[in-house]
N, C-alpha and C positions, 0 to 999 in steps of 0.2 A: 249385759248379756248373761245368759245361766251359763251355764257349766258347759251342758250341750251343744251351745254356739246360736241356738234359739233367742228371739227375744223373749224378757219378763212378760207375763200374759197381764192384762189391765182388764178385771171385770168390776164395771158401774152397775151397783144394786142387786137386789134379787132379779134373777132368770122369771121369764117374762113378762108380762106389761110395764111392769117398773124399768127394767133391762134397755127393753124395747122402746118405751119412749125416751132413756138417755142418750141410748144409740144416738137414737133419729136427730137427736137434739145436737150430739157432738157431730156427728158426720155434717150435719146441716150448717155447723160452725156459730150457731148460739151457746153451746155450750161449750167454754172455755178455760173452767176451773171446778173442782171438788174438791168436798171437804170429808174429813175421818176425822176419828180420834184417837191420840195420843193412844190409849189403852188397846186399840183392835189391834195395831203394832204389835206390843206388848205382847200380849196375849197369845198372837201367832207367832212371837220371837221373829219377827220379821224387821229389816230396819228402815227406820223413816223414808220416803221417796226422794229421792237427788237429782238436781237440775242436770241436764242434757242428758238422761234415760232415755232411750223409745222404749214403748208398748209396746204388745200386739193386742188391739183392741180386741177384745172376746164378743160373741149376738151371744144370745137368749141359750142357741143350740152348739153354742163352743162352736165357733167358727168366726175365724179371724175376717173381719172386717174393715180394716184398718191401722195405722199405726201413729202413735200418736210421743210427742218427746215433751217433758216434763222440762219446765223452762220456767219455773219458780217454788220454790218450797218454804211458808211461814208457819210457824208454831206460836197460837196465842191464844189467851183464854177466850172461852167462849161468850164472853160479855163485848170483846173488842172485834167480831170479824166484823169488816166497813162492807158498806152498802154495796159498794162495786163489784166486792167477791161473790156476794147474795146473788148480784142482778149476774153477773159473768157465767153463774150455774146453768143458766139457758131454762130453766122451769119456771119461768113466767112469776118469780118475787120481785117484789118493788119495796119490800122495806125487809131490815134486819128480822124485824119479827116475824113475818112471814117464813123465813128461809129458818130462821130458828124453829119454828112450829114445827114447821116439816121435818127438820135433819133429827129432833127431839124425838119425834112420834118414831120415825126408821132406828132410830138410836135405841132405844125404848122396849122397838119391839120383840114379839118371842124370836123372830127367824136370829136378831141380832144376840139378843139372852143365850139361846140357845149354843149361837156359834162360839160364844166366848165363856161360856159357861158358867156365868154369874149376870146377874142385872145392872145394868149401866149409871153409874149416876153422876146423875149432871147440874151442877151449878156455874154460876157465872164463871166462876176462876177453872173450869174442866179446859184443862190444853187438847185444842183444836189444831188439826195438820191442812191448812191451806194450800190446795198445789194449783199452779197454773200449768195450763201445758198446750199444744200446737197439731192441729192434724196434719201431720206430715205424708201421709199417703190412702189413696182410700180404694183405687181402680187395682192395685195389685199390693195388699199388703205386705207383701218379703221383699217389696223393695223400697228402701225409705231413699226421698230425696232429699 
């Protein structure tokens, strides 16, 4: 919990279409884990994610949708994340490559450059933050079950 007694806010991706289709994806319950990197942490002096966290899911327009509890956290280069965590993303990967491409290109990008304010670079051995985690409520997010 913050300070305020609120929970931690949890936003998947850029605000909208990206946003929006992770939503869709977690609330529908294909999507069941994400990935970051060691460095975004870093950067925001923020600290790694820890098992039994709740969310408060963030939409597109900042408004809680959900809440969600963090119920696994792995740290490993990006050469070793397993096919399961790829497919558990709910974006329709069926192999490591695939899900590499993707997380590389978001990684990559200016919005990500920008936010951390240097250019990302990634090779096999780049420490990768695997989190699983559980939707815990979706019809009234301030109340986790």
């Amino acid at each position: 919990m913050s300070k305020n007694g609120e929970l931690p806010i949890a936003e998947f991706g850029a605000p909208g279409q990206m946003r929006d289709a992770l939503i869709t994806a977690i609330l529908s319950g294909q999507k069941t884990t994400t990935s970051s990197l060691v460095q975004q942490y870093a950067a925001s002096d923020e600290p790694l994610p820890q098992a039994g966290v709740r969310w408060l899911l963030m939409d597109s327009h900042s408004r809680g949708v959900g809440v969600i509890e963090t119920v696994a956290v792995d740290v490993m280069p990006l050469a070793e994340v397993p096919l399961q965590h790829a497919i558990d993303e709910g974006e329709g990967f069926t192999t490591v490559a695939q899900w590499r491409a993707a997380h590389e290109s978001y990684w990559r990008s200016p919005q990500l450059t920008q936010e951390l304010g240097h250019a990302v670079q990634l090779d096999d051995d780049t420490p990768v933050v695997l989190e699983r985690f559980l939707l815990r409520n979706i019809e009234n997010p301030w109340v986790c079950e």
